[in-house]
C-alpha positions in Angstrom: -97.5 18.6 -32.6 -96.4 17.7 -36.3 -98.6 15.4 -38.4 -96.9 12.6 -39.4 -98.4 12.8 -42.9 -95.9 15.5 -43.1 -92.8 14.0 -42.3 -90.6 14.0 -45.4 -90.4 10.5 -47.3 -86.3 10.6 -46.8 -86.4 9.9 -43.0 -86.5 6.7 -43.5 -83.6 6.8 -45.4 -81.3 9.0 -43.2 -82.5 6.8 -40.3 -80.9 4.0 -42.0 -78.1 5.6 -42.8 -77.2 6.7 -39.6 -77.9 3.5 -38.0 -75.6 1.4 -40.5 -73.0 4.5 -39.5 -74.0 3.8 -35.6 -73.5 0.1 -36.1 -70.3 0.7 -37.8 -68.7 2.5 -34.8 -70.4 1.0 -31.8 -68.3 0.4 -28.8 -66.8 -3.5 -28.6 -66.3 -5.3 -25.5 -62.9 -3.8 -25.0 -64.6 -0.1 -25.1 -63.2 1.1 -28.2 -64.5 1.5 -31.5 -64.8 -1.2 -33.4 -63.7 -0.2 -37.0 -64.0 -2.4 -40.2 -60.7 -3.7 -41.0 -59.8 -2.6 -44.4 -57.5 -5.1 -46.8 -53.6 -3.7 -47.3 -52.0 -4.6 -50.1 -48.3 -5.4 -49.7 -45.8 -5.0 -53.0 -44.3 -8.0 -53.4 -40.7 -8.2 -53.1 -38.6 -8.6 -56.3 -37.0 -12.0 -56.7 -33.4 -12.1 -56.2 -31.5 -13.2 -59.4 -28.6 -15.5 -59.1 -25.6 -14.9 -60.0 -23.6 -17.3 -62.6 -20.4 -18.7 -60.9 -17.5 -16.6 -61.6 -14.0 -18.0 -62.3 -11.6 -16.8 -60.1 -8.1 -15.9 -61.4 -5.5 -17.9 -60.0 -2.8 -16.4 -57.6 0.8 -17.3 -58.1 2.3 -19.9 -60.6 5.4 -21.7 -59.0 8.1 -22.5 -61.3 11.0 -24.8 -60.9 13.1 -22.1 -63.2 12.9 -18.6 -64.5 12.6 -20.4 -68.3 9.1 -21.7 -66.7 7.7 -17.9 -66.6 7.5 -18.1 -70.4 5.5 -20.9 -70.4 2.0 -20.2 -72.1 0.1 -21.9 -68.8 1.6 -18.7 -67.0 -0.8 -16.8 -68.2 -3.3 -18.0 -66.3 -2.0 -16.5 -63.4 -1.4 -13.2 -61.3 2.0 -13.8 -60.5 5.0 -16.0 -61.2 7.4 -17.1 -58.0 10.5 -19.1 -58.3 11.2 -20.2 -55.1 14.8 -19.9 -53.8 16.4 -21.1 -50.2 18.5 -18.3 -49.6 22.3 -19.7 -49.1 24.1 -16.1 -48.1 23.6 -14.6 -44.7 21.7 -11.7 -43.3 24.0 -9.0 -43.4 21.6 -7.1 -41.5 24.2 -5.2 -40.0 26.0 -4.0 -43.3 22.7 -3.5 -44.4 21.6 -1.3 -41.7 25.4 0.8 -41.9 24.7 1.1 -45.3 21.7 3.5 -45.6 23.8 6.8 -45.9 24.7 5.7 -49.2 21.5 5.3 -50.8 20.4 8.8 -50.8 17.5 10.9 -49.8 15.3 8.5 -50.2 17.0 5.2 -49.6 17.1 4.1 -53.0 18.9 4.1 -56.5 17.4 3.4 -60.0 18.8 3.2 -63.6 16.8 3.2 -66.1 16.7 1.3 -69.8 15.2 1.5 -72.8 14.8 -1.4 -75.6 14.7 0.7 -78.9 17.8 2.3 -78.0 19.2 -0.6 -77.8 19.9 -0.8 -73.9 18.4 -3.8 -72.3 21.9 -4.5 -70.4 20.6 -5.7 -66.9 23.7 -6.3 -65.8 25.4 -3.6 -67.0 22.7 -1.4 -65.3 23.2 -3.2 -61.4 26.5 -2.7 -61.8 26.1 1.2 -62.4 23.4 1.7 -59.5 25.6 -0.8 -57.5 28.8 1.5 -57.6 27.4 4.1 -55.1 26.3 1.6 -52.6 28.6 0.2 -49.6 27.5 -2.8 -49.7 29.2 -6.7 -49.1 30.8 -7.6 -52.8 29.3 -11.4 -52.1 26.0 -9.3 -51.9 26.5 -7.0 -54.8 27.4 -10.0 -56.8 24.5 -11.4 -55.9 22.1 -8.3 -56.9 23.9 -7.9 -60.4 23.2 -11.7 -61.3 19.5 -11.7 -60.3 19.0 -8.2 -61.9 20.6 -9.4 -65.4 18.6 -12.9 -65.1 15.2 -11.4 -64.3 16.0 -8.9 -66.5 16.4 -10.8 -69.2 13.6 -12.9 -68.3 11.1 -10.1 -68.5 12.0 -8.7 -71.7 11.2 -12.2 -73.3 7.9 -12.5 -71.1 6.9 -9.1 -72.6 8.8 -8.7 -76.0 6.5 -5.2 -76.7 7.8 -3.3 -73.6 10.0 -0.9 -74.6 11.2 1.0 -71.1 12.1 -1.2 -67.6 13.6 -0.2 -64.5 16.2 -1.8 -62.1 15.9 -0.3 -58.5 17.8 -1.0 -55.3 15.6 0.2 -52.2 16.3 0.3 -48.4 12.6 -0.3 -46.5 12.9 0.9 -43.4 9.2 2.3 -42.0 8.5 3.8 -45.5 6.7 0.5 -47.0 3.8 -0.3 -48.7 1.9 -1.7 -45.8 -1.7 -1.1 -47.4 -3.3 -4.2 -49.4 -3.3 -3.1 -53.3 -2.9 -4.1 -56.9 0.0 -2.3 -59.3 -1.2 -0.2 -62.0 1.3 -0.5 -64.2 2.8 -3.5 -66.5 4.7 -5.5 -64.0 7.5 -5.8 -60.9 9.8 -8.7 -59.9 11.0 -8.4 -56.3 13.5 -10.2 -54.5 14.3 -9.7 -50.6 17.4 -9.8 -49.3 17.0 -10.3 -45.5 14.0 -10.1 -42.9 11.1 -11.1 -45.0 9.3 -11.5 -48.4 5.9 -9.6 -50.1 3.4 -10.5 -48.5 -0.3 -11.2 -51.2 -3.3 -12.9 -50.7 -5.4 -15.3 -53.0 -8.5 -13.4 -55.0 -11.0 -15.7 -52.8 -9.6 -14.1 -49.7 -10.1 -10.4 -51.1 -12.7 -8.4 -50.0 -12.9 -6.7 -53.2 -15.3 -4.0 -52.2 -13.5 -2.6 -49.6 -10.0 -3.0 -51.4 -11.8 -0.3 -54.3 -14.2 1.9 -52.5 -11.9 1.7 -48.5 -8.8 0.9 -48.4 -9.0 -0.7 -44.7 -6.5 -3.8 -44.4 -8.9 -5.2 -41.3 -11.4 -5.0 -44.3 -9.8 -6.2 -47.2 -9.2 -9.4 -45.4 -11.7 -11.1 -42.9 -9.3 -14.0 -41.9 -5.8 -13.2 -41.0 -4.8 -16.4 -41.4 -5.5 -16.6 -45.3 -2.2 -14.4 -46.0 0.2 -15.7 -47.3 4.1 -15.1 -47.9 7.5 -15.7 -50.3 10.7 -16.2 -48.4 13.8 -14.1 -48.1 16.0 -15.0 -52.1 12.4 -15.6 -53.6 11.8 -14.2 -57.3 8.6 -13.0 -57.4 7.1 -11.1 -60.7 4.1 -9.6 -59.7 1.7 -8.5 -62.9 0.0 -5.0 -62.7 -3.5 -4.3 -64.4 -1.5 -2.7 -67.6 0.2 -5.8 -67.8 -0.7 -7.4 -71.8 -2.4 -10.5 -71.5 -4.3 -12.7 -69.4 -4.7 -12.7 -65.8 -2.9 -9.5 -63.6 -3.5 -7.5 -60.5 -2.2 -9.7 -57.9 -2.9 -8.4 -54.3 -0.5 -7.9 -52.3 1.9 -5.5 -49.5 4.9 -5.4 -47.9 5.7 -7.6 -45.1 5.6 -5.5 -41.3 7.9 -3.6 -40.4 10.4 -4.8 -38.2 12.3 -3.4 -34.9 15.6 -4.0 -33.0 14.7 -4.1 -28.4 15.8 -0.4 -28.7 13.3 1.1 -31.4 15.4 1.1 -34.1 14.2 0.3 -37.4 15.4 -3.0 -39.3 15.9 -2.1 -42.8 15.3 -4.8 -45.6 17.3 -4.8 -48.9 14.8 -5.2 -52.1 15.9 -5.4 -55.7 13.1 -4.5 -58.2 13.0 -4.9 -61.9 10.1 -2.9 -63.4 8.3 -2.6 -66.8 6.7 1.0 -66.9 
């Protein structure tokens, strides 16, 4: 039996320890343990900062006339169109006959250079037009509209030095893939089936035009594409083009097929500034 004027004066002490610890961990009504809920503090989430409204560059300026592309409003935009109706026929067929004669890879180019003193547009169509078997009411037609837009470009962009005039059969080898041109500028015109096909910079997806590359991607809503017509003069500007707004995005229109599988092949002049 131990005398209780021995017990040492921290019982009490531990014994109230261990009942606060007791208390602290006593069953609840539900049978488990009840533990003292202890405060979490969350980080707070940083506030999202708004962006300022961005200006949008304007797709295509239309113009009544090639003189309108040197207009200073033109600018302003990614691409200049001067509508045509187109008055000649198809000529699919002599089109189609016609692919032997463009070589290897369905398409012939001359080449000029202003500080030699060579911007002859015409002079050039005629030359790349000589090899072709072609309709002469459609090589006549290719010569004038090379020489015009020639001409028209070279006063657009008095500092290029070096353009291109090319004649190309499209068949199945296209540019189906939404993009923008790189370099200064192209105007197109297409001579039968169908006309570039570009889309307005509100309707790009730009993310997955830079990083992807997906058309189902690049544009959400099919039905924002738009189109130029067959005779159209359409100058698209690339991102090296001077001044202003450029990049323009755009492909070429779908392929198209005869009943038996046979490709359609569409006639497309192109004057470039490289």
């Amino acid at each position: 039996c131990v005398s209780m004027s021995k017990v040492s004066p921290l019982f009490p002490v531990l014994g109230s320890l261990m009942a606060l610890h007791m208390a602290r961990f006593a069953p609840s009504a539900s049978g488990y343990a009840a533990v003292r809920p202890t405060q979490v503090t969350y980080p707070t989430k940083p506030q999202k900062k708004l962006r300022m409204t961005q200006t949008l560059p304007q797709a295509i300026f239309v113009a009544s006339s090639l003189e309108d592309w040197l207009r200073p409003e033109t600018m302003n935009y990614q691409s200049l169109l001067f509508p045509r109706t187109s008055s000649w026929p198809s000529f699919q067929r002599e089109i189609d006959l016609c692919e032997g004669s463009f070589g290897p890879e369905n398409q012939v180019t001359v080449k000029l250079l202003r500080e030699a003193g060579g911007l002859n547009f015409l002079q050039a169509a005629e030359d790349l037009l000589c090899t072709v078997s072609l309709p002469k009411e459609l090589k006549d037609l290719v010569c004038s509209d090379a020489d015009r837009l020639g001409q028209t470009l070279a006063a657009l962009c008095p500092t290029q030095n070096v353009f291109a005039v090319k004649l190309e059969l499209m068949g199945e080898h296209t540019c189906p893939r939404w993009h923008r041109d790189h370099y200064c500028g192209r105007a197109i015109v297409s001579y039968n089936l169908a006309g570039t096909q570009y889309l307005a910079e509100e309707d790009v997806n730009v993310w997955e035009l830079e990083n992807c590359g997906n058309n189902d991607h690049i544009v959400e809503d099919e039905s924002k594409i738009q189109q130029v017509m067959v005779g159209d003069m359409l100058f698209i500007k690339g991102r090296s083009f001077p001044q202003g707004e450029k990049g323009l995005v755009h492909k070429s229109p779908p392929v198209e097929y005869y009943p038996d599988g046979y490709v359609k092949n569409r006639l497309v002049l192109k004057v470039d500034m490289v």
